[in-house]
C-alpha positions in Angstrom: -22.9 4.1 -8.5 -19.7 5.0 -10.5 -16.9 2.5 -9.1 -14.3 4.4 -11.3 -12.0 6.6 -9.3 -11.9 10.4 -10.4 -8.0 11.9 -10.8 -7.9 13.8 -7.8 -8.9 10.4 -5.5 -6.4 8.6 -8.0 -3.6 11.2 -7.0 -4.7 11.2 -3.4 -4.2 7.3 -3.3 -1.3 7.4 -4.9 0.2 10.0 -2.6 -0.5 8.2 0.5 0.9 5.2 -0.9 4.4 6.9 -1.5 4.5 8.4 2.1 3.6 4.8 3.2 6.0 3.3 1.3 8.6 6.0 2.5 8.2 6.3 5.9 6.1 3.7 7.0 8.2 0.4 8.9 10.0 -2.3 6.3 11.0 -4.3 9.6 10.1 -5.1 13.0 12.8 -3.2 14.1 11.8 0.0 12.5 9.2 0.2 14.9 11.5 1.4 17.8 13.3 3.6 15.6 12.3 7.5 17.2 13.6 9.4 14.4 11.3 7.6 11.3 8.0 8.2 13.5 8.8 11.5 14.2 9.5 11.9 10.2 6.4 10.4 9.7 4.5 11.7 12.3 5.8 15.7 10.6 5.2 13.8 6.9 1.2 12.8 8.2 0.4 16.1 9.6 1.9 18.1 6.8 -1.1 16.6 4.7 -3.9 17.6 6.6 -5.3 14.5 6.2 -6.5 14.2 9.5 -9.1 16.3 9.5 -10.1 15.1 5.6 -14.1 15.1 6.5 -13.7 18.6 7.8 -12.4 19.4 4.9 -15.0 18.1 2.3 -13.7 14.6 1.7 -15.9 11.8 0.5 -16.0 8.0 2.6 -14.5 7.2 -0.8 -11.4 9.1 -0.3 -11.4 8.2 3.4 -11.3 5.0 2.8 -8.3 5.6 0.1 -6.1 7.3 2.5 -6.7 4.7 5.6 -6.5 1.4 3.3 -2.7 2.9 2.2 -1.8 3.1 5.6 -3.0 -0.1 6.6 -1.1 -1.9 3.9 2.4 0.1 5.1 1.7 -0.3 8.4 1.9 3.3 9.1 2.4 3.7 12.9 1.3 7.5 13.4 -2.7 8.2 14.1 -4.6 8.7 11.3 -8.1 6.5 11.2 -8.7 7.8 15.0 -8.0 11.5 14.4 -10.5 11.3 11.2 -13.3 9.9 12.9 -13.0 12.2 15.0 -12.8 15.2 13.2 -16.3 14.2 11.3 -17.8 14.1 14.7 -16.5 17.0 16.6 -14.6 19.1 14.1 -12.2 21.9 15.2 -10.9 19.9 18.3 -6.8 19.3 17.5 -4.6 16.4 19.2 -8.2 14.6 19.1 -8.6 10.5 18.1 -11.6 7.9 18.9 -12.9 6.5 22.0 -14.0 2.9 22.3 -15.5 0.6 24.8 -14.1 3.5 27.0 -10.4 3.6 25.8 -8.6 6.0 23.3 -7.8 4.2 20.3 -4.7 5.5 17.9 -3.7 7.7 20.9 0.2 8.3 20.1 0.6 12.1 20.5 -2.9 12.7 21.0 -4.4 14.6 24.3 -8.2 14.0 24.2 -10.5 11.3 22.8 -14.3 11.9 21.5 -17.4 9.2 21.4 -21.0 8.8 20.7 -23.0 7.8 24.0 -26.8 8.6 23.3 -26.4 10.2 20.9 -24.3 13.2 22.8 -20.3 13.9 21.6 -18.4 13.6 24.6 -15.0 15.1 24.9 -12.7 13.3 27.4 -9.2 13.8 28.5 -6.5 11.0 28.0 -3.6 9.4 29.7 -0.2 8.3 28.2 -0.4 6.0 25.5 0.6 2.6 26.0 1.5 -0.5 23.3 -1.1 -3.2 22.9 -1.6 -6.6 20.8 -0.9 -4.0 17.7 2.2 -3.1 17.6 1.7 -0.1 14.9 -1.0 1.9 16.8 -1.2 2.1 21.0 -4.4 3.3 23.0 -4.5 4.9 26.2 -7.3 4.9 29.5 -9.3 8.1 29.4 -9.1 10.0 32.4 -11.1 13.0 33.4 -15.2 13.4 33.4 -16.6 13.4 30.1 -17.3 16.6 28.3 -20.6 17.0 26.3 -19.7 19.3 23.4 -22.4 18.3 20.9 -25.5 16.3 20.4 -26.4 14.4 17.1 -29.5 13.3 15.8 -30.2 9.7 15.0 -29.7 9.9 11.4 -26.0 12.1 11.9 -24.8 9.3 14.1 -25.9 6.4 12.0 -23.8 7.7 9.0 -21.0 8.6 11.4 -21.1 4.6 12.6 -20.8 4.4 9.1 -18.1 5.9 8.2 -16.7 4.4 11.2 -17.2 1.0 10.0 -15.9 1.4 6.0 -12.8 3.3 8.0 -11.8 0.3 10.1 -12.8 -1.9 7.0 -10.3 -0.2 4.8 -7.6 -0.5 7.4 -8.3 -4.2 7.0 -8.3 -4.4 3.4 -4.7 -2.1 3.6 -3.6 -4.6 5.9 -4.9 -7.7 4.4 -2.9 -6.8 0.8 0.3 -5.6 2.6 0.6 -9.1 4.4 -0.4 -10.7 0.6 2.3 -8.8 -0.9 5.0 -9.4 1.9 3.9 -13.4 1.0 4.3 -13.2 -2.6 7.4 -11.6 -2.3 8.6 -14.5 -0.1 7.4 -17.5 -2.3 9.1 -15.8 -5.0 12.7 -15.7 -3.9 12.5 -18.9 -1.0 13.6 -22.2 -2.5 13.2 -25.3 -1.5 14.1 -28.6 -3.2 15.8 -26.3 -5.8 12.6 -24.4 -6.7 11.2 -21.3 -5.5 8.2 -22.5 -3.1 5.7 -20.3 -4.8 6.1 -22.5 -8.4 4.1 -25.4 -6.1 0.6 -25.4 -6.7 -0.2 -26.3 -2.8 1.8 -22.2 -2.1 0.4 -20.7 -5.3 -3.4 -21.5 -4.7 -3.4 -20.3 -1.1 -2.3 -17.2 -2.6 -4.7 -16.9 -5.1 -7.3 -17.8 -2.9 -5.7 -14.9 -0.4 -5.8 -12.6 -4.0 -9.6 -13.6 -4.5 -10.4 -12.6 -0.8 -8.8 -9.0 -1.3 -10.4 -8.3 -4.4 -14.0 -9.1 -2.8 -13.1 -7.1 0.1 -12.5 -4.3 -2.6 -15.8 -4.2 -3.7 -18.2 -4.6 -1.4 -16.1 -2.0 0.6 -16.0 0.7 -2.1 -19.8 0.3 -2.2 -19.8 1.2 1.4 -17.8 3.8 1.3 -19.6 5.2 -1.4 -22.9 4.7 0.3 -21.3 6.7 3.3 -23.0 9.9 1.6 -25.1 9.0 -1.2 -27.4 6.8 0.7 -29.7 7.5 3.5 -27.7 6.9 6.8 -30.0 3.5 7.2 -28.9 2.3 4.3 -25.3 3.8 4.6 -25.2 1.6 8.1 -26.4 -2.0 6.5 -23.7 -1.3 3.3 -21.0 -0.8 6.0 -21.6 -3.5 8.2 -21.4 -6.5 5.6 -18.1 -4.5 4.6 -17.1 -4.8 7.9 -17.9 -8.6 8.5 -16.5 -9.5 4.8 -13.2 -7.6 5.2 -12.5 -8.5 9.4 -12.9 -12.5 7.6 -11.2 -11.9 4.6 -8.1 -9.9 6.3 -7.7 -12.5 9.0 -7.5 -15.3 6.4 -5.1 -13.2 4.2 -2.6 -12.8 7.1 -3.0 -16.1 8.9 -2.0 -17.0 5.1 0.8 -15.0 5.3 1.9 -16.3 8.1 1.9 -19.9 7.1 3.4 -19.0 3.6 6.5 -17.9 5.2 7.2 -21.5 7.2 9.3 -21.7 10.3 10.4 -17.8 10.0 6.7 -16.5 9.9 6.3 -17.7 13.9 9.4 -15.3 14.8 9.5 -12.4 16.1 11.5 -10.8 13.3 8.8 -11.5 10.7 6.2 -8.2 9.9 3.6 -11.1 9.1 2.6 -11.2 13.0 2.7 -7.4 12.8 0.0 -7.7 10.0 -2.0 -10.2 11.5 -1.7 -8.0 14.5 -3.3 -5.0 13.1 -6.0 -7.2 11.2 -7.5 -8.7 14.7 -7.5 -5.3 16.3 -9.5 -3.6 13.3 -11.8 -6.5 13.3 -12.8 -5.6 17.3 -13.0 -1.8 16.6 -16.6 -0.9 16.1 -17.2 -4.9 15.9 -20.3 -6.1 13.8 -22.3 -9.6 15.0 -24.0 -11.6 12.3 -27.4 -11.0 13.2 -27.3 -7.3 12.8 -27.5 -7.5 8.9 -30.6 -9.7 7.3 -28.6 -11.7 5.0 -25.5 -14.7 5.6 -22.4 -14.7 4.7 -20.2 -17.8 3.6 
């Protein structure tokens, strides 16, 4: 395995990261304003990205494009509209189901999922705002549609993808709540110093740095296993990524939270909106202990 990124995935990083850092919400606030999400919204589908396995892209640059979003918060569909496109392409307006509810649903009119094996198609209601504020989900109404069937080695590497998708929206979100605290300790002062010169602020921060960087490795090996290993193989990478980074980001933000003080428990604060996102990618495509053959501290 090469962990070195080639210039196109560079470039393809660094463009979501600008159109994240553009568009995507710098307050609590900005998530109300109409006019940004429908900029974004016109910025997202302007790329194509949704439909980026359809199109030839590796889990690598999946993962790219969905771990930028995650750290800017960005509050149009994307991870649900890509998983989707890998397992029913050619349907438009189309995100994820789970646990029978449309995940990432703003704008979108049907939702797809696995059940034996068989793609089911399923019409969807309004969507409605949840515990995450940045991405809403909506009941599925309708009888289910069978428009495909899999065989067991298609859908294990599509539960893999799934699972190093929803891990890279946790690492995204994990260093966008880092970053919001680190910018906080650095201008905050208190007994006449900025609190991130004490050591008791600093180390929870380097602790929180030494969490994301982890999370960075073991989930680029997933992603890269996505399509270089057999789908088996692909499935075990992809769930320790998924355990390490649903830990890992929920540590990170909880951090977060506490780094800012009194002002991280308000509503004001994008902290809660980060730790927010972080528990609701943790539950999406959820992965218990047992299922992989080794602990983790």
């Amino acid at each position: 395995m090469d962990v070195r990124l080639t210039a196109e995935q560079r470039q393809l990083r660094d463009a979501a990261a600008r159109l994240a850092d553009d568009l995507g919400p710098g307050s609590v606030l900005d998530l109300d304003d109409t006019d940004r999400i429908a900029r974004l919204e016109k910025a997202v589908g302007a790329t194509g990205w949704r439909a980026l396995r359809s199109d030839g892209a590796s889990g690598v640059e999946v993962a790219l494009v969905v771990e930028e979003f995650g750290r800017g918060l960005v509050d149009v569909p994307l991870l649900g509209p890509v998983l989707a496109d890998d397992l029913a392409w050619g349907i438009s307006a189309a995100t994820v189901a789970v646990d029978g509810e449309a995940r990432d649903a703003r704008g979108m009119r049907q939702a797809v999922e696995i059940e034996d094996n068989r793609v089911l198609s399923t019409e969807i209601g309004p969507p409605a705002v949840g515990a995450d504020l940045t991405r809403h989900s909506a009941e599925l109404r309708g009888t289910p549609q069978e428009i495909g069937t899999l065989t067991d080695e298609t859908a294990d590497r599509w539960r893999a993808l799934a699972l190093v998708a929803t891990s890279a929206d946790l690492l995204g979100t994990a260093r966008g709540a880092h970053a919001l605290a680190c910018d906080y300790a650095r201008i905050r002062e208190q007994y006449g110093r900025t609190i991130g010169s004490y050591q008791a602020v600093a180390h929870l921060l380097a602790e929180g740095l030494a969490l994301i960087e982890g999370s960075v490795s073991v989930l680029r090996h997933a992603a890269w296993a996505v399509d270089e290993l057999p789908p088996a193989e692909a499935l075990h990478a992809a769930r320790i990524a998924k355990l390490y980074c649903a830990r890992a980001s929920r540590t990170v933000c909880e951090t977060a939270v506490q780094v800012h003080g009194g002002i991280g428990n308000t509503w004001e604060c994008l902290a809660h909106v980060h730790l927010r996102r972080a528990l609701t990618s943790a539950e999406l495509f959820p992965v218990r202990l047992e299922e992989i053959d080794r602990g983790l501290s």
